[in-house]
N, C-alpha and C positions, 0 to 999 in steps of 0.2 A: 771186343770190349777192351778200351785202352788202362793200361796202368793207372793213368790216372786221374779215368771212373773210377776203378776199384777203390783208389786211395780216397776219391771223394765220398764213397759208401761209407767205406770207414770212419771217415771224420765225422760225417752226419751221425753215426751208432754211439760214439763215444761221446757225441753233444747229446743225444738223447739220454744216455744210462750210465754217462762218466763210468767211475771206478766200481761199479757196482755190476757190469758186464763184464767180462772174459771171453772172448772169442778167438778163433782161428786158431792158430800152431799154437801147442801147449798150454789150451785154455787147462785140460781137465786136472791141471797143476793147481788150478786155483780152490778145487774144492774145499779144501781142510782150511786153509786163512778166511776163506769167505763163511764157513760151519763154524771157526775160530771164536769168531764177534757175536754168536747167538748164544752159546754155552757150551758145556763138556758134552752130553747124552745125546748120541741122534741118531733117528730113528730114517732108515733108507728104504726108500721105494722103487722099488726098478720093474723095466719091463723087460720081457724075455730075451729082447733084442739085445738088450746091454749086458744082459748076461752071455749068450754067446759070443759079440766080441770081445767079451774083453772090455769094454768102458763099462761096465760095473767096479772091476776089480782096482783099475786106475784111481777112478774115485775114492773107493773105499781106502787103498794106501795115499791118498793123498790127506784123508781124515785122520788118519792113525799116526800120520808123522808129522802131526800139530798134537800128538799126546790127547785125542780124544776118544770119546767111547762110543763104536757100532753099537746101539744096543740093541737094534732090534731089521732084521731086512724085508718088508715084506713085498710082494707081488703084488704090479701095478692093476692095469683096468684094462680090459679086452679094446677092439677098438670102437669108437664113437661112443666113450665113459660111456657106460651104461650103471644105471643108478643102483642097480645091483651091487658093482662093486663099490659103488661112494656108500653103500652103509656097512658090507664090509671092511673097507678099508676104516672107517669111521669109528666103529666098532676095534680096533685089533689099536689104531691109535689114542683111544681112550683109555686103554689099559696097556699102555706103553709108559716107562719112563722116558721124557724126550725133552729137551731143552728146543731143539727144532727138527725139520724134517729137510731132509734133501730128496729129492725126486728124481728119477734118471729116465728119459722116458723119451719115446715121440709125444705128440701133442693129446692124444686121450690120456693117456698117465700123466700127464704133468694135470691136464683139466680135472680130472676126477680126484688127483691128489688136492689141488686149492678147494675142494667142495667137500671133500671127505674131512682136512682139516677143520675147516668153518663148520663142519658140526660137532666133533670132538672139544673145538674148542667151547662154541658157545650154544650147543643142542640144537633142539629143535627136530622137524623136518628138513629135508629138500629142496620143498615146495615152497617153503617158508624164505627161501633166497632168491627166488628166478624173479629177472625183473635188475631192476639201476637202485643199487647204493642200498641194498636191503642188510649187507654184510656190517657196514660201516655204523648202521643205526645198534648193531653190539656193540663192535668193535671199539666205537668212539672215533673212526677213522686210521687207528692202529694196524700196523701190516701182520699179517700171518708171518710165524715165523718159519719160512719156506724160502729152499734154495731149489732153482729148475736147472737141473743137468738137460738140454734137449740134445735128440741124437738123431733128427730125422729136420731137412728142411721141407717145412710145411708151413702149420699155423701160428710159428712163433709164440707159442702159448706160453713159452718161459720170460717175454718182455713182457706183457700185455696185463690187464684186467679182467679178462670173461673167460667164464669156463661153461662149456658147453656139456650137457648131460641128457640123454638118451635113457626114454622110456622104451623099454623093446616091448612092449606091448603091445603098444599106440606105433608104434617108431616113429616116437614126434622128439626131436631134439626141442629142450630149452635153456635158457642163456641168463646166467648171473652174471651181471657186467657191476663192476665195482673196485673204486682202489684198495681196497683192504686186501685183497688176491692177489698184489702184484706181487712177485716175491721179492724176497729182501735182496736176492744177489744172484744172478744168472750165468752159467755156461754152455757154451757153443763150441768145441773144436770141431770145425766143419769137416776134416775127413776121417771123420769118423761114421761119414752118412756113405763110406764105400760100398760097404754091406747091403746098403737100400736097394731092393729090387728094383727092373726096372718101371713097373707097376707104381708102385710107390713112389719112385722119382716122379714119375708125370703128378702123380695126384698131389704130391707136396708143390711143387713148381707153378701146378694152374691154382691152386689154393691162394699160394702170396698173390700171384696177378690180381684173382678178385680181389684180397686184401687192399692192394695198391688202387686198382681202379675202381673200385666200391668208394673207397673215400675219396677217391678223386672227384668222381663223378657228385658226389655230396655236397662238396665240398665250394658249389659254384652260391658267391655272394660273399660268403664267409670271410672275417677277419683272416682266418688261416690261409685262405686260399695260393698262397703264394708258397709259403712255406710249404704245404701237403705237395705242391703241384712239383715241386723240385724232387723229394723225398719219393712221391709215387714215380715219377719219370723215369728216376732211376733205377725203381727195383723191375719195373716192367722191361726196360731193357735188358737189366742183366738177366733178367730168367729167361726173358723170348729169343735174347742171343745163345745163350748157354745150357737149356734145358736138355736139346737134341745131342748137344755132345754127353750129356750128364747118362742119359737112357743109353744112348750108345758104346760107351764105355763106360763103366761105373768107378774107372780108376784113373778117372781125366781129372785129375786132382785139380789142375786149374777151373773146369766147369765145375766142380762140388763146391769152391771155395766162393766162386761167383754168385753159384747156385745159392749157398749161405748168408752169402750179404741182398741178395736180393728178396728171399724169404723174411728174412729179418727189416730188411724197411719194410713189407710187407706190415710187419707188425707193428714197426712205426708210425706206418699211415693209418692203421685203425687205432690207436694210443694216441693220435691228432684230431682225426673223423672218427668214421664209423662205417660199419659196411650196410646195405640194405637189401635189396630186393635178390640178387643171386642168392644170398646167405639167408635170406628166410624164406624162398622153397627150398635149399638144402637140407634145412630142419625137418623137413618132410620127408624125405626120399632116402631115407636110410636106409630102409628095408633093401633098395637097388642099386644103390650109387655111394660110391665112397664123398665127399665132402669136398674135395678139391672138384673131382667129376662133374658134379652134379652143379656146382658154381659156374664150371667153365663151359658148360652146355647153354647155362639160364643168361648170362651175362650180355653176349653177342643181342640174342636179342631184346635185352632191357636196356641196351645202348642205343639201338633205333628207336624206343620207346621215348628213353631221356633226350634225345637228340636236342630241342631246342633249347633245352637248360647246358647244354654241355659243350658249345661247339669250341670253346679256347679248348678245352680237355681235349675233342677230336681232334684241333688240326695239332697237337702236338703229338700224341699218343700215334695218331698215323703215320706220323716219321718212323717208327720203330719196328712198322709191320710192313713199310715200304722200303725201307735201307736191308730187311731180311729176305724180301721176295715175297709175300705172303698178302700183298697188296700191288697190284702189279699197274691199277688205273695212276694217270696222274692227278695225284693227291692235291696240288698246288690251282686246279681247276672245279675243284668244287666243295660244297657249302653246301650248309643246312643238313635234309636227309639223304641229300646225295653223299655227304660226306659221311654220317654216321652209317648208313651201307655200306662205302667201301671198309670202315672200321670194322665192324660185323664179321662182313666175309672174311676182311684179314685173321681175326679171329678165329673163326672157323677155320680158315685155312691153314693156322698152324697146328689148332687138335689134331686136326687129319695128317698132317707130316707126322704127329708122334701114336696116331692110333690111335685118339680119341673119338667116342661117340659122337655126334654133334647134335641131335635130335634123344628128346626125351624116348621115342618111340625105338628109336634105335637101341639107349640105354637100359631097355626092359618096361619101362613106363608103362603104367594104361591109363585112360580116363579116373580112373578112382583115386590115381593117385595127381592128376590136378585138382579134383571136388578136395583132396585131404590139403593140398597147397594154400587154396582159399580160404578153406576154413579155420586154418592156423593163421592165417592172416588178420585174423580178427580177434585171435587172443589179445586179452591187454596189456599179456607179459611180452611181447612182440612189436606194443604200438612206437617202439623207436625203431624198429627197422624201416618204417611207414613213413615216419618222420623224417627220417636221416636220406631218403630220397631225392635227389635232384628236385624231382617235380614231387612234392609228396601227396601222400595219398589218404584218405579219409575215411573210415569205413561208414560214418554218418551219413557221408554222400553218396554210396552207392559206386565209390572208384575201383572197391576192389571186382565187381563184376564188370562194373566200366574200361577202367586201363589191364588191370591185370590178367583176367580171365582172359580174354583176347590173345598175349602177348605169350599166355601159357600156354594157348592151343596153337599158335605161332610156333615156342621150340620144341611141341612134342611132333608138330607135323614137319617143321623145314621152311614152311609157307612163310616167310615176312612180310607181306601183302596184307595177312591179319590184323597185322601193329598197327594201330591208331596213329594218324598225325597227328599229332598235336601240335604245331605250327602257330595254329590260331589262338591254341589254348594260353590263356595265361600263367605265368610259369614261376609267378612269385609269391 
């Protein structure tokens, strides 16, 4: 990765969130002037992680040397928010004094914090949010007054909109997508993600990918198209270049900082597009599969699926897995499914350089847990991830047992053979 990409990630991050981001060397300085502009009283959420290194305590004297008042610290949300903690936490900031809240977190703490806020502030239920723009219809459009420390490159949940929230009963993730969540003011200093297991590095890194390539892949037709296709380009590179040095050493500060801006367009391109089909069987598969995992399993083959809505996206997105090794056909000879194959495997052939499952069946999976895939695909708090589709899909018509069911018994088996052409099908 040359200097400057890097420098061109950057530029792109600061055109999307100007002065209202802080990232890289010496963000976690910005906390107290950015908690400055909300009011005196603030109320910290952190997750265990920040507290053992040390960016808990950063923050917190960064708020105290703007003369403000900690009033209260409390403990963030286990991982994949679980709505358990969104009513305690909802609950403990209802009877907080707080002028705003700052969140320190990987991406469930940051998500269960914007959900736990939105009830605090304006009641309710939970359930009463899941779904597009349900926030806003309180709010008036007005932002939560929320700042996101994150500490972990993943799902850039401290730029974004949607917070994801996990019934462990069901283990069905569901998704408030709305601008009233975004927060008012965001920090990132990327090494501070040294700490990150190497576990955890992979599952944040394939995470951004889908981010990137989900709305890439959407994104064909679209006015945006142009704009997403540079944005996604780049984060897909920096992760796929940089991921292996990041698991391999955890203190390759140059991979953690690449790692950072790649995760983070990540989350620009879903703040452009939107993600679809990997990202809603991952709402199902929590019981087995961390969230990044479970994206980068489903992905490879809902890219043979989309193939004929996608092929500008393939022949670019193939430079990246062929300049790595990871696609070894030449790329410059073929079109259509033959191309989205070689994408695929490249795919796949990078999980496997860092360990990853590549087959549901592999990842623990059983059949009951495709019947729970499908059937979430039909809630109607989901029918934008159906939408936001390349080729999208209809539950009226019978696609989700048509395209999908097919395509799912595809990456629980390995078998791409399953995947329907869709060549002939119409794709607009």
């Amino acid at each position: 990765m040359s200097v400057d990409e890097m420098r061109q990630a950057e530029e792109l991050l600061r055109k999307f969130k100007g002065d209202d981001y802080a990232f890289g060397e010496g963000a976690l300085k910005k906390v107290g002037s950015y908690a400055a502009e909300l009011g005196n009283d603030i109320v910290v959420i952190t997750g265990k992680e920040a507290r053992k290194s040390g960016v808990l305590d950063i923050a917190i004297d960064s708020i105290e040397e703007e003369d403000l008042n900690v009033a209260e610290v409390f403990d963030g949300a286990l991982p994949n928010a679980p709505r358990e903690d969104v009513y305690r936490l909802a609950y403990q900031l209802s009877r907080s004094r707080r002028d705003c809240v700052a969140v320190i977190g990987g991406g469930s703490c940051i998500d269960a914090s914007k959900a736990a806020l939105t009830l605090a502030t304006y009641g309710g239920l939970i359930d009463d949010y899941f779904g597009t723009g349900k926030v806003s219809e309180k709010s008036g459009g007005e932002r939560l007054p929320l700042i996101a420390v994150q500490t972990a490159s993943s799902s850039a949940a401290h730029l974004t909109k949607y917070s994801n929230i996990t019934d462990m009963v069901t283990h069905q993730k569901k998704l408030i997508v709305d601008e009233s969540i975004v927060p008012r003011a965001s920090v990132f200093q990327y090494d501070v993600t040294r700490t990150m297991p190497p576990s955890l590095t992979k599952d944040g890194g394939l995470d951004g990918i889908a981010h990137c390539w989900e709305a890439w892949m959407g994104s064909t037709g679209k006015v945006y198209y142009d704009k997403i296709s540079d944005i996604a380009y780049l984060g897909i590179k920096l992760i796929v270049e940089n991921l292996p040095g990041a698991v391999e050493d955890g203190n390759d500060l140059h991979a953690r900082y690449a790692l950072g801006l790649g995760t983070d367009l990540g989350g620009y391109s879903i703040m452009v597009g939107g993600t679809n089909a990997g990202h809603l069987g991952s709402f199902s598969l929590v019981d087995i599969l961390s969230h990044g995992r479970a994206c980068a399993i489903l992905n490879p083959y809902y890219t043979l699926l989309f193939s004929p809505a996608i092929q500008n996206q393939l022949k670019r997105v193939a430079r990246i897995y062929s300049e790595t090794g990871f696609i070894t056909e030449d790329i410059k000879r073929l079109d259509g499914r033959k191309l989205a194959e070689a994408v695929a495997k490249g795919m796949i052939n990078f999980s496997r350089s860092i360990e990853f499952p590549t087959t549901l069946r592999d990842a623990g999976a059983t059949e009951e847990h495709i019947e729970r895939v499908l059937n979430a695909a039909r809630y109607p708090q989901l029918k934008m991830k159906l939408q936001s589709m390349p080729i999208p899909m209809d539950v009226s018509v019978g696609d989700i047992d048509k395209l999908m069911k097919p395509t799912l018994k595809a990456a629980y088996t390995g078998d791409i053979d399953l995947i329907l052409d869709l060549t002939q099908r119409e794709t607009t």
